[in-house]
C-alpha positions as CSV (number, residue, x, y, z in Angstrom):
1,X,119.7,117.2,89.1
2,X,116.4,116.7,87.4
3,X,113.4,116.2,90.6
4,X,109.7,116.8,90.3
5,X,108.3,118.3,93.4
6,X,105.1,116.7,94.4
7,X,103.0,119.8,95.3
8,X,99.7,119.5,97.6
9,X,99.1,123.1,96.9
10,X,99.7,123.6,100.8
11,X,102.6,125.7,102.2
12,X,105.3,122.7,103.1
13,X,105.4,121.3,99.7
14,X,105.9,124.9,97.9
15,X,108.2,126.3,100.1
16,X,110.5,122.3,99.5
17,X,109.9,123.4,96.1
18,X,111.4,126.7,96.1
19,X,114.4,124.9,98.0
20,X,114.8,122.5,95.8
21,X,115.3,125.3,93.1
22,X,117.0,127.4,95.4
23,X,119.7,124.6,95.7
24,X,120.6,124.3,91.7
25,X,118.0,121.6,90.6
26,X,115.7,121.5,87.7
27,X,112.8,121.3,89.3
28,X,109.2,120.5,87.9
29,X,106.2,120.7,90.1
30,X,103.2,118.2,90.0
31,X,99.8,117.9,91.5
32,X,98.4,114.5,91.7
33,X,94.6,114.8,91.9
34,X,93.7,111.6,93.4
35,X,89.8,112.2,93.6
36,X,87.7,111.0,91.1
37,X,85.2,114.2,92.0
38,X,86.9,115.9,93.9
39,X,85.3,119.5,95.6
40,X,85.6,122.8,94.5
41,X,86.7,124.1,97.5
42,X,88.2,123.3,101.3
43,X,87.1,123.8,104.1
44,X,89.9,125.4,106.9
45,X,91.9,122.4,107.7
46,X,89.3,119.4,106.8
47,X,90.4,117.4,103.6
48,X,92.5,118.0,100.7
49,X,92.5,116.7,97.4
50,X,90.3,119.7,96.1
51,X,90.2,121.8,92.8
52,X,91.1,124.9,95.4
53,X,94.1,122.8,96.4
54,X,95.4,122.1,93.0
55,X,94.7,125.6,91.9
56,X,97.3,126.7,95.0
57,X,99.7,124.6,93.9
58,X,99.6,125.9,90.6
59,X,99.6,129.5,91.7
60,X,102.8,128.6,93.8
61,X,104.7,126.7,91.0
62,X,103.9,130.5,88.8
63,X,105.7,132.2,92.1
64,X,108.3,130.1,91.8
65,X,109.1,130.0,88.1
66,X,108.4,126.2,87.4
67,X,106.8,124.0,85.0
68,X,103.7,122.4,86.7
69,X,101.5,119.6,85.5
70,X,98.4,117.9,87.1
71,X,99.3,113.8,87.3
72,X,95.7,112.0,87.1
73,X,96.4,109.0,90.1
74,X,92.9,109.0,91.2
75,X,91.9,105.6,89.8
76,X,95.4,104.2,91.0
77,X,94.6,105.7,94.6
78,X,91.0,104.0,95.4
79,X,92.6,100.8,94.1
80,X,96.0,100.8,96.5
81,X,94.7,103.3,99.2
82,X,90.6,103.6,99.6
83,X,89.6,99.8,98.5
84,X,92.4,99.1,100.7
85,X,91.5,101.4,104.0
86,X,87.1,99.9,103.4
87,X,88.7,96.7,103.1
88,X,90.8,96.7,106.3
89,X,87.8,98.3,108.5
90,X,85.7,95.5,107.3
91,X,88.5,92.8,108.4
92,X,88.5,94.4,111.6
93,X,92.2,96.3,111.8
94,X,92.8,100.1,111.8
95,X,94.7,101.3,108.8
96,X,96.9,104.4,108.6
97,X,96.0,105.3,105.0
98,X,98.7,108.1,105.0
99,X,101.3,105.2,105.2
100,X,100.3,103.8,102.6
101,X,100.2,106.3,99.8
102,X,103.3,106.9,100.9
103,X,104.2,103.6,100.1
104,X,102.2,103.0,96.8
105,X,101.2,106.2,95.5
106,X,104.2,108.7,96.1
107,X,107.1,106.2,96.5
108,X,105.9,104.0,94.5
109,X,103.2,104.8,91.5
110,X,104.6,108.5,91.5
111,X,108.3,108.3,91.6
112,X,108.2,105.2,89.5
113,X,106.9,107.5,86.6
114,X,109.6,110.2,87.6
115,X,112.3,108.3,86.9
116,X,110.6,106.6,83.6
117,X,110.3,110.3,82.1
118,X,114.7,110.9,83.2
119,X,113.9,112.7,86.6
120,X,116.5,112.1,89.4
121,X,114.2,112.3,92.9
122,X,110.9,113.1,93.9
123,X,110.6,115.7,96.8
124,X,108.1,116.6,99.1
125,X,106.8,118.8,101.6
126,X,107.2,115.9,104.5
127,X,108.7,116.7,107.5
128,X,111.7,114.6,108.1
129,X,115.4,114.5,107.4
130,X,117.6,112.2,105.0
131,X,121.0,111.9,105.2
132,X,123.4,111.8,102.4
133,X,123.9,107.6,103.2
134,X,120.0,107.3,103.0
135,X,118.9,107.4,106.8
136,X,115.8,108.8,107.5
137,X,115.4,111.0,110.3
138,X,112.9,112.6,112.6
139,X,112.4,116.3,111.9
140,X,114.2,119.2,114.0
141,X,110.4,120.2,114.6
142,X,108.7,117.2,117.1
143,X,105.6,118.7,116.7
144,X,105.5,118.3,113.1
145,X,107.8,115.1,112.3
146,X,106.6,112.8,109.7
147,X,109.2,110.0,109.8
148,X,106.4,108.2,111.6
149,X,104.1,107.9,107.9
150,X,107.6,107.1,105.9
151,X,109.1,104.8,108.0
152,X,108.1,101.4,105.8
153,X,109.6,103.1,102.8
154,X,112.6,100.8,101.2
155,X,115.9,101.7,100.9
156,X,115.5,102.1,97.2
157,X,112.5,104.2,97.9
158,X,114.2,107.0,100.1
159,X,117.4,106.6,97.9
160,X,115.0,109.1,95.2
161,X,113.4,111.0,98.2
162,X,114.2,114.1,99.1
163,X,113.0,115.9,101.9
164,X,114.2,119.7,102.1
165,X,112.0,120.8,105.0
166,X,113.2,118.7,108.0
167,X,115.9,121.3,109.0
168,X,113.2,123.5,109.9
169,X,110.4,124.5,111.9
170,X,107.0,124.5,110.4
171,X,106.8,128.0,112.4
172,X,110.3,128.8,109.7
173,X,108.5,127.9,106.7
174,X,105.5,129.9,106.9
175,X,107.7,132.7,107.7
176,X,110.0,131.5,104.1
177,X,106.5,131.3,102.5
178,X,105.5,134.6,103.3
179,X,109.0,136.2,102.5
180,X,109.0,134.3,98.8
181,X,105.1,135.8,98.1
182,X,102.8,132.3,98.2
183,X,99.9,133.2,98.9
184,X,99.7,129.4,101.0
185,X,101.8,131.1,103.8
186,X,98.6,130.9,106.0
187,X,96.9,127.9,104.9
188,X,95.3,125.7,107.5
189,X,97.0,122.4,107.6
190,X,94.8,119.0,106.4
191,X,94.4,117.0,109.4
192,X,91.7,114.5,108.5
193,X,92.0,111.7,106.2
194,X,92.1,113.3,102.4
195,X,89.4,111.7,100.9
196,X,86.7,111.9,103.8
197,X,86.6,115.6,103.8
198,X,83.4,115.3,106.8
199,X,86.1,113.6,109.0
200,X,82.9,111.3,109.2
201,X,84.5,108.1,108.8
202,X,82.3,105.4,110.4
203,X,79.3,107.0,108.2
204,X,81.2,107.1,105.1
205,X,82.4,103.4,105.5
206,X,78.6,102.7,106.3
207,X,78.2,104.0,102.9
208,X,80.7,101.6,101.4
209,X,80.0,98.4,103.6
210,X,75.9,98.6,104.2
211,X,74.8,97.3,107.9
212,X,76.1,94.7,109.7
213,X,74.3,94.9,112.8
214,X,75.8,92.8,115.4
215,X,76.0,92.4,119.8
216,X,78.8,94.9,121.8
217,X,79.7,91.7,124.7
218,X,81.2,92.1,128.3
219,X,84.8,90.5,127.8
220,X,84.6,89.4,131.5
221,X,80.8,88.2,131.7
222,X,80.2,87.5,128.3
223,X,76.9,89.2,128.7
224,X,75.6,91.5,126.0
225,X,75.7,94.8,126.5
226,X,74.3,96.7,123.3
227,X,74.2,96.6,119.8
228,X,76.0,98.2,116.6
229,X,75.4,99.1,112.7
230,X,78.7,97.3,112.3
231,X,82.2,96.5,113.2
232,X,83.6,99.1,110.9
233,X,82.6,101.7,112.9
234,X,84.7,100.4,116.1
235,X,88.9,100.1,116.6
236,X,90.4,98.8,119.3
237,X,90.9,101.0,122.1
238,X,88.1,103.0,122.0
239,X,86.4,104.7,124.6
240,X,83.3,107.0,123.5
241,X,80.5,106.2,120.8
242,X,79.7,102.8,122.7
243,X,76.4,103.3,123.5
244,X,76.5,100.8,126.0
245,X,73.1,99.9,128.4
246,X,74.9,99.2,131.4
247,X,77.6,100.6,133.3
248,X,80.5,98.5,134.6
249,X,79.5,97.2,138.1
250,X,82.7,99.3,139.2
251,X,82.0,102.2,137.9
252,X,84.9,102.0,135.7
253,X,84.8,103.2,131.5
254,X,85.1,100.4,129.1
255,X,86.8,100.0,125.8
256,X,86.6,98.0,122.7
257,X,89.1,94.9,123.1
258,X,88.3,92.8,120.1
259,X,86.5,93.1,116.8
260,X,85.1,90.0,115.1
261,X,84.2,90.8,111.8
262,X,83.1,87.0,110.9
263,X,80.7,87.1,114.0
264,X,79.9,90.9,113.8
265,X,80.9,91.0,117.2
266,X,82.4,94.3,119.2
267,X,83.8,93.0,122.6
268,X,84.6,95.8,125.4
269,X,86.3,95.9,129.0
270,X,88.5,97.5,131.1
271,X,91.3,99.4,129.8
272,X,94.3,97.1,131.6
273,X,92.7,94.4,129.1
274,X,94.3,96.6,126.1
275,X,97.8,96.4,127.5
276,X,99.9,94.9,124.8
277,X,103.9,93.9,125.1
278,X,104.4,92.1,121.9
279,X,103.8,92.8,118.6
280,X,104.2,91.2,115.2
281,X,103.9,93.0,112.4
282,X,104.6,92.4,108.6
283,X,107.9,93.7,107.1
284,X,107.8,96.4,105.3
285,X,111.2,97.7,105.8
286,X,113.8,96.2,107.9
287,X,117.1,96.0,106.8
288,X,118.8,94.8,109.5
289,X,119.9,91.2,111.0
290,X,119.7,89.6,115.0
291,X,117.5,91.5,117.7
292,X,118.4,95.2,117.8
293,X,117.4,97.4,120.7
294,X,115.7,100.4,120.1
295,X,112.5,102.8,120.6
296,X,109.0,101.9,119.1
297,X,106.1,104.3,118.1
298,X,102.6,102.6,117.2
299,X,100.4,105.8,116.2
300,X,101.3,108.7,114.1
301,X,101.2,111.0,117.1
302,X,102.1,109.0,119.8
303,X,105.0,108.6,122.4
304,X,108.2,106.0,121.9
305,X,108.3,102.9,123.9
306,X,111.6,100.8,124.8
307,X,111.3,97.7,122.6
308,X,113.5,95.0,120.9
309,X,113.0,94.0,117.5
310,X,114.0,91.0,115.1
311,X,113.0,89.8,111.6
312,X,112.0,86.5,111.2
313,X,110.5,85.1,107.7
314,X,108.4,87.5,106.5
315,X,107.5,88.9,110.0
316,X,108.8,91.6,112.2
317,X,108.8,90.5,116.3
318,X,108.2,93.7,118.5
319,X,108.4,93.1,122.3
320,X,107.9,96.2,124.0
321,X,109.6,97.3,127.3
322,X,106.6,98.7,128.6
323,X,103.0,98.0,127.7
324,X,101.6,100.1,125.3
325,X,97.5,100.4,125.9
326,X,94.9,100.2,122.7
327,X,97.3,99.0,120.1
328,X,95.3,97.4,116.7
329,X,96.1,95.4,113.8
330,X,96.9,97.2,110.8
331,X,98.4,100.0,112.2
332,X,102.0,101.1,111.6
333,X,104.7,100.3,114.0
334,X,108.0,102.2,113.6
335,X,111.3,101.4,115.3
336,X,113.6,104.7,116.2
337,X,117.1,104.9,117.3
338,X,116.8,108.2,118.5
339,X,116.0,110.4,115.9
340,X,117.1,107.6,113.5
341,X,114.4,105.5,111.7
342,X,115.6,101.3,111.4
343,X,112.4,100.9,109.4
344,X,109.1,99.4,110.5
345,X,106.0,97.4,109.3
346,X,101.6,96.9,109.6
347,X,101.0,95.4,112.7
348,X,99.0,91.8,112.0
349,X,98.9,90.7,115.6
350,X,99.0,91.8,119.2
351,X,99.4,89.7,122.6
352,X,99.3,90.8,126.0
């Protein structure tokens, strides 16, 4: 089998390289360099995207004894993924931006291509597991399972996936890494969003969406209680940052319960208010028919609710079976059967 290996230039995506060639294929690495300028360097675990990355990824495809070529998506990503994430903030939801270039740059703009040029799959450094029938699965690592970011993939989508890596620990494959000589063994992992490498995301929206200074109002008393730069800079749920000139006559923290973009209005009170038991959200993936029962998960990192789950239209009904606090609009929300992903959607609405 013919599969390009989409390669960061961290450790998880060379050492699903090497197993991908370790398993008989012919594989071909690729580095998508999705900045238009990007940095010369990282820094530890902020960012990616950098020359430093795509020069690691390079060095590892020499290890391993692959062609590797550098795919230019960078005008492709701030169309589908960064106008997409400044547009979202300035509507007022909370984008995962990681789900989507999943959806429309990997899965989509990138395996589209692979298979155009005769290759047979994409793989990747993600950690999750896909069975021979096309299931996806959580990884045998919780602490590093991914299935959360690819659960809105299509069936036609994960039928050119593969994922080697979700039989494994991440502690395993830096220990593989090491063993095989790439030098990424130790690499810090990227934990902030790629292409805000300060991890300062309401000032670089600020950049992006000017000023739009606006009142922060008591949900209960309507009074207001401060002021803001703009909405962008606010999701639901939060706690800190409010800058608030009163306290709560019981004492008690507030959070953000409502953004109004078209007003420019942030609206905070007490944390019960963000208790949420239904959800709809818009299909991404959901191949299935009637209400099934299952287990939902609304942030990347989060804990599973019970929930029960129906498509209707072009909507996917959630109703939890137990509040889950500080849910907003545009994020993911994936349905589990165990380890089991049914497929999920962008949330577009929450009710209490």
């Amino acid at each position: 089998m013919r599969v390009l290996a989409a390669m960061s230039g961290g450790v998880d995506s060379a050492v699903a390289a090497a197993r991908a060639a370790d398993a008989g294929h012919e594989v071909t690495g690729v580095h998508l360099a999705l900045s238009r300028s990007p940095a010369s360097d990282r820094t530890g675990a902020t960012g990616c995207c950098t020359l430093e990355d795509a020069r690691d990824a390079r060095r590892a495809a020499d290890v391993l004894g692959i062609p590797f070529y550098v795919w230019d998506l960078a005008e492709r990503f701030e169309t589908d993924v960064i106008d997409e994430f400044v547009a979202s903030y300035a509507a007022g939801r909370t984008p995962n931006p990681c789900v989507r270039c999943n959806e429309r740059i990997k899965f989509a703009a990138v395996l589209d291509r692979a298979l155009a040029l005769g290759f047979d799959a994409v793989v990747t450094g993600h950690h999750a597991r896909l069975d021979a029938d096309g299931t996806l699965r959580r990884s045998v690592d919780p602490g590093k399972d991914q299935s959360y970011v690819l659960g809105t993939l299509r069936p036609a989508q994960l039928a050119a996936a593969r994922f080697p890596l979700g039989d494994s620990t991440k502690a395993q494959v830096r220990v593989e890494a090491a063993a095989r000589g790439l030098a990424v063994a130790d690499k810090p992992d990227s934990h902030d969003i790629c292409f805000i490498a300060d991890g300062d995301t309401g000032g670089w929206l600020r950049d992006r969406l000017g000023s739009r200074p606006g009142p922060i109002r008591d949900a209960e008393t309507g009074a207001t209680l401060g002021a803001h730069d703009g909405t962008f800079a606010f999701t639901v749920g939060q706690r800190r940052g409010l800058r608030l000139g009163q306290p709560a006559p019981d004492g008690r923290p507030r959070y953000v319960l409502d953004i109004s973009p078209a007003t420019s209005t942030v609206t905070v009170g007490p944390a019960e208010a963000l208790d949420v038991h239904q959800l709809v959200a818009d299909r991404a993936a959901w191949p299935h028919e009637g209400v099934l029962t299952c287990q939902a998960q609304v942030r990347a990192h989060g804990g599973v609710v019970p929930a029960e789950a129906e498509g209707r239209g072009d909507a996917l009904i959630v109703t939890l079976g137990a509040p889950v606090r500080g849910t907003a609009p545009g994020q993911a929300v994936i349905l589990y059967d165990g380890d089991r992903v049914l497929g999920g959607g962008h949330i577009r609405t929450t009710s209490g």
